[in-house]
C-alpha positions as CSV (number, residue, x, y, z in Angstrom):
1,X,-83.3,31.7,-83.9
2,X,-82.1,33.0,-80.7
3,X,-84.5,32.7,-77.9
4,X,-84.8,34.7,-74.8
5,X,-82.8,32.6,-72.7
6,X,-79.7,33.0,-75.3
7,X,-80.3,36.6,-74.8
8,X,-80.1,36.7,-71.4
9,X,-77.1,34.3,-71.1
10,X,-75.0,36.7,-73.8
11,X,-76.0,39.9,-71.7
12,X,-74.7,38.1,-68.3
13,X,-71.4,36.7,-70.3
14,X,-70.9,40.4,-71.8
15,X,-71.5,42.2,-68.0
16,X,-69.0,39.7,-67.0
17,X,-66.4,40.3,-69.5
18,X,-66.5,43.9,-69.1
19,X,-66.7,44.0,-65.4
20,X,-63.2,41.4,-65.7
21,X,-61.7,43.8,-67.8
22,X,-62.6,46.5,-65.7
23,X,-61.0,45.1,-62.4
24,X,-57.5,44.2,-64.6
25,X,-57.1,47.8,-65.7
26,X,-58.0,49.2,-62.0
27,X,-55.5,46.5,-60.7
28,X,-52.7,47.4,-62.8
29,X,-53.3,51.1,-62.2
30,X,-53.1,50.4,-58.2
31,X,-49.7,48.8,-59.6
32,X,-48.5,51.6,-61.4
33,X,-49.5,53.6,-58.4
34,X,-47.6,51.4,-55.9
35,X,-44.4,51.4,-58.3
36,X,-44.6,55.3,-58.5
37,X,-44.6,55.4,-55.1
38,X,-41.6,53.4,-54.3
39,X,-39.4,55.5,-56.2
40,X,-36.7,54.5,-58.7
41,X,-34.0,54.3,-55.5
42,X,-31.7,56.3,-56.7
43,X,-31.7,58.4,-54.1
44,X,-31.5,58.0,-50.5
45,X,-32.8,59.7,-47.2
46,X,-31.6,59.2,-44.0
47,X,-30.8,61.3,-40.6
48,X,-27.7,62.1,-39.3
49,X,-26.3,61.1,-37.4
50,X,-27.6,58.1,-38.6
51,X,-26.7,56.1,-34.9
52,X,-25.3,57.5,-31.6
53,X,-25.9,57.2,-27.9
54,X,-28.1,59.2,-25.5
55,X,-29.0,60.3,-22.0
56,X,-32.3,61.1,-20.5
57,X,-32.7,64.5,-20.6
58,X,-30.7,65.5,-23.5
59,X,-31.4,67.5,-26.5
60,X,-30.8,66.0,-29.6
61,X,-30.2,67.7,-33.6
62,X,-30.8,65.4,-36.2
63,X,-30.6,66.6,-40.0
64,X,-32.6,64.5,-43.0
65,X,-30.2,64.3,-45.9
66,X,-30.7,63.2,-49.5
67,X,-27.6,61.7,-50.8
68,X,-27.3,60.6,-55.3
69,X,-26.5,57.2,-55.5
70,X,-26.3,56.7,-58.8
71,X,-23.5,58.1,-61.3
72,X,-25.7,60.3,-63.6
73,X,-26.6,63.8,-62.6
74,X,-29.9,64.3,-60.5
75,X,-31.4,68.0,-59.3
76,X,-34.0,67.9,-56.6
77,X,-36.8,70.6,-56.1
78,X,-38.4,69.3,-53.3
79,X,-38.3,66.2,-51.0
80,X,-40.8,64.7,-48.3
81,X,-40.6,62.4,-45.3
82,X,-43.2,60.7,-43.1
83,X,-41.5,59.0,-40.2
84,X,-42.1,57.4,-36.9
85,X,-40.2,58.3,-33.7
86,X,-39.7,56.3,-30.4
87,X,-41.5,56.8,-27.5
88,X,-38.3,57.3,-25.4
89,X,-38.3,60.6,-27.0
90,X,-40.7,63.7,-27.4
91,X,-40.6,65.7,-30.5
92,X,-39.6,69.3,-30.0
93,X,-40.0,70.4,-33.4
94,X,-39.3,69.9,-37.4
95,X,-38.9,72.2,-39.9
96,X,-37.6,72.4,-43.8
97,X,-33.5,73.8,-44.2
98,X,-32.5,76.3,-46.7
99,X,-33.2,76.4,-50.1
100,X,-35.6,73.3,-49.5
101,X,-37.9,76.1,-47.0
102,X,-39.5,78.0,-50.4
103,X,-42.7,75.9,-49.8
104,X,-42.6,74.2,-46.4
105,X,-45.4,72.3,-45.0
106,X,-45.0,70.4,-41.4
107,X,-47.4,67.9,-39.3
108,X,-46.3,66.6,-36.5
109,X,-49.6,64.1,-35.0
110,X,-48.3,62.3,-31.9
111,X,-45.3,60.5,-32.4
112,X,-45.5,60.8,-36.4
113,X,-43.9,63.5,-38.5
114,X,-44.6,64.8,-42.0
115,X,-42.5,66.7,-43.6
116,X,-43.0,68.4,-47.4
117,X,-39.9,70.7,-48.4
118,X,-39.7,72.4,-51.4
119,X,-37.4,75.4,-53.1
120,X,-39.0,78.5,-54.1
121,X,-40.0,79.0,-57.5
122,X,-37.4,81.6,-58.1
123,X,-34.7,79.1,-57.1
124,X,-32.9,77.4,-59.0
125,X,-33.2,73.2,-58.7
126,X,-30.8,71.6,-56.3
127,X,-28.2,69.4,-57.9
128,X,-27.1,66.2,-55.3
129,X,-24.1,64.3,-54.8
130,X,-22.5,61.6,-52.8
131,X,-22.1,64.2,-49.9
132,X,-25.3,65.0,-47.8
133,X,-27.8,67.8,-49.1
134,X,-29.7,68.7,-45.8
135,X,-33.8,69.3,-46.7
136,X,-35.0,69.3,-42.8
137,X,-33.9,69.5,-38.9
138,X,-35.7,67.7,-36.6
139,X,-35.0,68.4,-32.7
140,X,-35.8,65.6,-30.2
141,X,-35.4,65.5,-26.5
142,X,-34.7,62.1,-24.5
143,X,-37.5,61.5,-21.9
144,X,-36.1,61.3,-18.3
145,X,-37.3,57.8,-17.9
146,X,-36.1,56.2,-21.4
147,X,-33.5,53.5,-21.4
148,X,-32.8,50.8,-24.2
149,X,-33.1,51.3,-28.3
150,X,-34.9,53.9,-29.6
151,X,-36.0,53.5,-33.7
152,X,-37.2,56.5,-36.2
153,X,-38.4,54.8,-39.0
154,X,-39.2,56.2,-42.5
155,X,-43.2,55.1,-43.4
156,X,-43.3,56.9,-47.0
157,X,-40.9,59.1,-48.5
158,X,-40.2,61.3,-52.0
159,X,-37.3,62.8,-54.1
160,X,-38.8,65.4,-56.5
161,X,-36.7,64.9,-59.6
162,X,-36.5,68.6,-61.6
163,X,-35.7,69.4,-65.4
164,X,-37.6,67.3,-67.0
165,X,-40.6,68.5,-69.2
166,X,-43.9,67.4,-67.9
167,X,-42.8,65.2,-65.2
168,X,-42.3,64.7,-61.8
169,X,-40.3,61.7,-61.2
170,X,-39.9,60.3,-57.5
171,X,-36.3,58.9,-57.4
172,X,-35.9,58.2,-53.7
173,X,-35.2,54.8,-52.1
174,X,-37.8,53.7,-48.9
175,X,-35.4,55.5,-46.5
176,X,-32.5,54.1,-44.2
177,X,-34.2,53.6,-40.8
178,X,-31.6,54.5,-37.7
179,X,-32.3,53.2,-34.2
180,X,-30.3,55.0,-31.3
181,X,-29.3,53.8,-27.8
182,X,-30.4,55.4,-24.6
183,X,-28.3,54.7,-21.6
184,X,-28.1,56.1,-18.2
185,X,-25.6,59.5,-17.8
186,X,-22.2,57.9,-16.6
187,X,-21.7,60.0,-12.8
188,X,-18.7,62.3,-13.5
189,X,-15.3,61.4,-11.8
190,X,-14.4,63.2,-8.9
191,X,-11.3,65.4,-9.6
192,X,-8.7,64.5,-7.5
193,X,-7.5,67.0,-5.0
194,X,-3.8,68.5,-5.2
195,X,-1.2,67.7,-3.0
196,X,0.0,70.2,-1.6
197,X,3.7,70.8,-2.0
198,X,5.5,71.8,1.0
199,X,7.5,74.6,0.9
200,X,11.5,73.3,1.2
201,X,13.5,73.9,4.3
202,X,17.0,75.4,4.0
203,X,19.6,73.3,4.3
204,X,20.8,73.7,7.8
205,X,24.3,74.5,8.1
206,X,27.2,71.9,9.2
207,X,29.4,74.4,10.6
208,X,27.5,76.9,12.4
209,X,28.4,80.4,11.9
210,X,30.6,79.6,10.0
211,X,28.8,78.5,7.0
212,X,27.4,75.6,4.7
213,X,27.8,74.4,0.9
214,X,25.7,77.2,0.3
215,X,28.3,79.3,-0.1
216,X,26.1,81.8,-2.5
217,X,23.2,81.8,0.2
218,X,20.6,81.4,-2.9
219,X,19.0,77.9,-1.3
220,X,21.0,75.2,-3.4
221,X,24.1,73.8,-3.9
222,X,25.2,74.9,-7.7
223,X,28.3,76.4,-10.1
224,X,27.8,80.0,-7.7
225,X,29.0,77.6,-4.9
226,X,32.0,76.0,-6.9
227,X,33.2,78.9,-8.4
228,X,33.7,80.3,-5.0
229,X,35.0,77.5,-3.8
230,X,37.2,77.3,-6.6
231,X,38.6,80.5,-6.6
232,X,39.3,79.8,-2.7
233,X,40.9,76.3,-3.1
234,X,44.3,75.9,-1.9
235,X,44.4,78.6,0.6
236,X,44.3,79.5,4.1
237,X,41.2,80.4,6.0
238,X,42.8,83.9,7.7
239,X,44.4,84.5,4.3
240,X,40.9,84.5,2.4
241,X,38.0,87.2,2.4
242,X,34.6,85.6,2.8
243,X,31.9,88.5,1.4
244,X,29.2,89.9,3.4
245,X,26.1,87.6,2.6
246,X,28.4,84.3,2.0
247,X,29.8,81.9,3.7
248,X,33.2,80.4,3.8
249,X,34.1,77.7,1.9
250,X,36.3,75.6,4.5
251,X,33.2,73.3,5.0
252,X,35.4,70.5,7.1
253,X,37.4,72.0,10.2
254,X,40.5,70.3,10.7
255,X,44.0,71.4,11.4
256,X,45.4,72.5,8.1
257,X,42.3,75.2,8.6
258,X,42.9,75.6,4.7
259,X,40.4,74.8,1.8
260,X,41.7,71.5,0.8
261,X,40.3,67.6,-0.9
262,X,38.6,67.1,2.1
263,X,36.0,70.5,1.5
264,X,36.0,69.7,-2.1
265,X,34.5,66.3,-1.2
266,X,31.8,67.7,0.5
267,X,31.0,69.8,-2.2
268,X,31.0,67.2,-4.9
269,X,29.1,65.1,-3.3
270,X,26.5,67.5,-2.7
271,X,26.5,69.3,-5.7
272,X,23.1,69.6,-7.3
273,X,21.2,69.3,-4.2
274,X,19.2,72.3,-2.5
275,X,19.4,70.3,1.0
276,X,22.4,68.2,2.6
């Protein structure tokens, strides 16, 4: 016959077993939770640019992207991002892109941002590639006294898978963290200034009166100068006619007084040039 001690020693095993049992099933459900919340990583978040280079002071543009990483066909209708951002900036503001800005929901607390950013419910789901879909801008500006790396790190983050009857799969990856560099502005180089070209001299005339190689008068020694030299070669000075605004083409004076070899030298040798 069982005694009262029995009694009490099968009520204490029972409370045991049930309170065992109880604290599996609440363990595996934190599990399940956990696993849920991971997502099945097939699709990833990151910003973009996803690295770069900075100066104090500047105002920066960064898109969050979703990108499928997976071959089968995924549509989105909603994605969410909490993140972390450096000190070395300040947070300007954050907002949900088009169609993802149907049901937007933003919290920015210090340094962290939440993001939740959903399409309407007139619109239809959002299929993804391996190209980035935009879902949300954030716009940073690089304190005046930061210098050195500067991290935004994801801390929780969803993909809302659509189509599917009664569910709501998460299928995003943790997020791709990006860290940027902040550097000091490079001082701008100095243009040099011009040099100043002077303007050219005429050639100053061997002869005088009388004339230069220039016989055109047009400032350099070219084919106007040999053709009238040309069509004088051979002949006399008094039996030529030197134009008004020319000059004569008898450029050595000697006593032949004709236009001979010895002028044509001086114009070959000069030929080309706008001085002598």
């Amino acid at each position: 016959m069982i005694n009262k001690k029995q009694i009490t020693g099968l009520v204490i095993f029972f409370l045991l077993a049930g309170f065992l049992l109880l604290a599996t099933l609440i363990s595996r459900q934190n599990i399940d939770i956990r696993n849920r919340a991971e997502g099945s990583h097939e699709v990833s978040l990151k910003f973009d640019p996803e690295s770069g280079t900075f100066y104090p002071g500047q105002e920066v543009i960064f898109n969050l992207a979703l990108n499928n990483l997976v071959s089968r066909e995924i549509q989105v209708s909603g994605a969410q991002a909490t993140f972390s951002v450096d000190g070395n900036f300040t947070i300007l503001s954050a907002g949900c892109s088009t169609p993802f800005d149907g049901l937007p929901f933003v919290r920015i607390t210090g340094q962290e941002v939440r993001l939740m950013c959903a399409i309407s419910t007139n619109t239809p789901p959002v299929g993804l590639s391996d190209s980035d879909t935009v879902f949300a801008r954030l716009v940073l500006q690089v304190n005046q006294d930061a210098i050195g790396s500067a991290p935004i790190s994801f801390t929780a983050t969803r993909a809302t898978e659509a189509g599917l009857d009664l569910e709501a799969p998460d299928v995003s990856t943790a997020g791709t963290n990006s860290v940027y560099e902040i550097i000091e502005e490079p001082t701008p180089t100095e243009e040099p200034t011009p040099t100043e070209i002077p303007t050219p001299v005429p050639p100053q005339c061997p002869r005088g009166e009388l004339g230069n190689l220039d016989c055109s008068s047009d400032g350099c020694i070219d084919t106007a100068d040999f053709e009238l030299f040309r069509q004088a070669y051979g002949m006399y000075l008094d039996s030529i006619v030197v134009p008004e605004g020319q000059h004569t083409p008898d450029l050595i004076q000697d006593d032949l007084n004709m236009i001979d070899t010895a002028d044509y030298e001086i114009l070959r040798s000069n030929f080309g040039s706008c001085s002598l």
